[in-house]
MARRO-643001 format. One record per residue: x, y, z of N, C-alpha, C in turn. Coordinates in steps of 0.02 Angstrom, whole numbers, plus 50000, padded with zeros to 5 digits. Example, Ala and Ser with C-alpha at 12.3 -4.5 7.8 and 13.67 -1.06 7.14 Angstrom:
BEGIN
[[50660 49716 50390] [50615 49775 50390] [50660 49835 50390]];
[[50642 49888 50354] [50684 49947 50357] [50645 50002 50394]];
END
This chain:
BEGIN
[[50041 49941 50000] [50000 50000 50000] [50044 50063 50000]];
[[50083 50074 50035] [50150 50125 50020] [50175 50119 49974]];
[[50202 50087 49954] [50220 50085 49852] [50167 50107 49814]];
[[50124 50080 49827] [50067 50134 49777] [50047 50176 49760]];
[[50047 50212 49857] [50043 50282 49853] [50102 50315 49860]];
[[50158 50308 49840] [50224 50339 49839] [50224 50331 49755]];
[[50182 50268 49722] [50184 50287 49624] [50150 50324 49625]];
[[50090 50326 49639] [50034 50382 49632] [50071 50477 49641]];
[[50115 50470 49679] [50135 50529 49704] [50187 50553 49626]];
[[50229 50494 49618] [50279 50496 49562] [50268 50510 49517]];
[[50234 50454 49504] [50186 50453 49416] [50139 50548 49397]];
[[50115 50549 49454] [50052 50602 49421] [50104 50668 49440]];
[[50171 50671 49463] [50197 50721 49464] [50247 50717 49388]];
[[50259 50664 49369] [50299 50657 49311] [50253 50654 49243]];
[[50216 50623 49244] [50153 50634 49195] [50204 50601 49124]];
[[50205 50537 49146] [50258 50506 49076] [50189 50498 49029]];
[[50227 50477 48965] [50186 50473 48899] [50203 50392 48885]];
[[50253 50368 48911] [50260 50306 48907] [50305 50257 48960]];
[[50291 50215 48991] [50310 50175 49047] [50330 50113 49010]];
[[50404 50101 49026] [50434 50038 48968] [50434 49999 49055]];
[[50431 49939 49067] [50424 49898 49106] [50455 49837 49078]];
[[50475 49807 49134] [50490 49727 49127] [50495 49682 49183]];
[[50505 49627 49194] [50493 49566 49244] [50476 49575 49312]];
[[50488 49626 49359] [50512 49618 49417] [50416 49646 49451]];
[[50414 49629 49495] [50356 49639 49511] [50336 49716 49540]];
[[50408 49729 49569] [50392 49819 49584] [50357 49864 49535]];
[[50349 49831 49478] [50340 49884 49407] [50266 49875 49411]];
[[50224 49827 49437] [50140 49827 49458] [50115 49903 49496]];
[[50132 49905 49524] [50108 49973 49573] [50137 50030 49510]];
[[50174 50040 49513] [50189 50102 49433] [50135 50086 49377]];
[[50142 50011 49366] [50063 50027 49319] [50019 50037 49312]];
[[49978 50004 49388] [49916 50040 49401] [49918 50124 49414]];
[[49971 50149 49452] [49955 50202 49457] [49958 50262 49389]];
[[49974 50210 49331] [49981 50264 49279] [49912 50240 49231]];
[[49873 50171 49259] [49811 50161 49234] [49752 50202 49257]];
[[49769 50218 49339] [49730 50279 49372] [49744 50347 49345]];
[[49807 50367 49340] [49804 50418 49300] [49753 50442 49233]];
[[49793 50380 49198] [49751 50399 49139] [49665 50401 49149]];
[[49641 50369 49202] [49572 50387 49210] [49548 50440 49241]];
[[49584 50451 49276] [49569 50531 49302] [49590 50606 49281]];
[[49642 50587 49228] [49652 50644 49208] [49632 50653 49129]];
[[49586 50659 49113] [49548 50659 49057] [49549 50726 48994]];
[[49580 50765 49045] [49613 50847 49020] [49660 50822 48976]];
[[49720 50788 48967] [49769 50772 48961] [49768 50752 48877]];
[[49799 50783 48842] [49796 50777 48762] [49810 50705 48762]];
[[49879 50639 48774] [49891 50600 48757] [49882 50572 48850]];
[[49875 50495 48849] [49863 50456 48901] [49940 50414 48896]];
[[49959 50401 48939] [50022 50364 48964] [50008 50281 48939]];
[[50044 50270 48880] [50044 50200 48869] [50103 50146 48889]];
[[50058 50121 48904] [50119 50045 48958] [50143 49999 48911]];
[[50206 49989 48904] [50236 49919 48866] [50251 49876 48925]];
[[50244 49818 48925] [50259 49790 48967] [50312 49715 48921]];
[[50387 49694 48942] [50424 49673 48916] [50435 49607 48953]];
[[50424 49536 48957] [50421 49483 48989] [50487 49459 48998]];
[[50506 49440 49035] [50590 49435 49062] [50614 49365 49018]];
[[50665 49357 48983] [50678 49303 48939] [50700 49239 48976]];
[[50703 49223 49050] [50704 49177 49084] [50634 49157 49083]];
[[50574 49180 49073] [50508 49138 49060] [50497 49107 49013]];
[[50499 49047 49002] [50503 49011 48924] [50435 48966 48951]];
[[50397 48965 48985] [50347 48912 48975] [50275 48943 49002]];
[[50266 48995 49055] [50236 49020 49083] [50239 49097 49097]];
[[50178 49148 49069] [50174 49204 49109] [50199 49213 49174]];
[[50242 49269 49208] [50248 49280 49273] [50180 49309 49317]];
[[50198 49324 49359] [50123 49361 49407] [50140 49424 49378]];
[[50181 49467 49354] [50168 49520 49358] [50137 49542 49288]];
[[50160 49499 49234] [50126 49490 49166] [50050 49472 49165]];
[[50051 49404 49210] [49965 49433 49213] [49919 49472 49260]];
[[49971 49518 49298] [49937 49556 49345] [49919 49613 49288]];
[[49959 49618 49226] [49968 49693 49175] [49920 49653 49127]];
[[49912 49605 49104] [49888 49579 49058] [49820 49621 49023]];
[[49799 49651 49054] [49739 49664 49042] [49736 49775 49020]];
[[49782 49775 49080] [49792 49862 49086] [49844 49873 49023]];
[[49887 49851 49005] [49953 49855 48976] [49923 49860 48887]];
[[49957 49910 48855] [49950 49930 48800] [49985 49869 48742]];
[[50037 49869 48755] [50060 49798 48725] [50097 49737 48790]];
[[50113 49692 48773] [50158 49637 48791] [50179 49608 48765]];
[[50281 49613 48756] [50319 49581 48707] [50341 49512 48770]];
[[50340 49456 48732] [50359 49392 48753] [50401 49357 48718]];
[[50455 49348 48760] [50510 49318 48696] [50510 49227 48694]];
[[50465 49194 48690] [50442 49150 48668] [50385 49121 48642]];
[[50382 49073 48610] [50312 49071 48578] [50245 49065 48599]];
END
């Protein structure tokens, strides 16, 4: 809950246009808080799009944090088939 609201604090003071992400699970709380962003700030000419990049030690299975983004995340590159 403190990571969240310490992204929330980050994110909406930085106001990125794009959040490159990859494996580690700390990068969940940065994404929601830039999925809240983009819903609340509706003023905003362009909305903050999330890549999210799957760590190349996963060869058989999504991680938790891939399918924690799965759904919020603008793209997801997976380096296997």
């Amino acid at each position: 809950a403190h990571a969240l609201l310490y992204c929330l604090y980050v994110v909406f003071r930085a106001s990125p246009d794009l959040l490159l992400l990859n494996g580690p699970g700390t990068c969940v709380p940065v994404a929601w808080s830039a999925v809240l962003m983009n819903a609340l700030c509706v003023w905003r000419r362009r909305s903050c799009r999330i890549v999210y990049i799957e760590s190349v030690c996963r060869v058989r299975t999504l991680s938790l944090s891939a399918r924690l983004l799965y759904y919020v995340a603008d793209r997801i590159f997976v380096q296997w088939q």
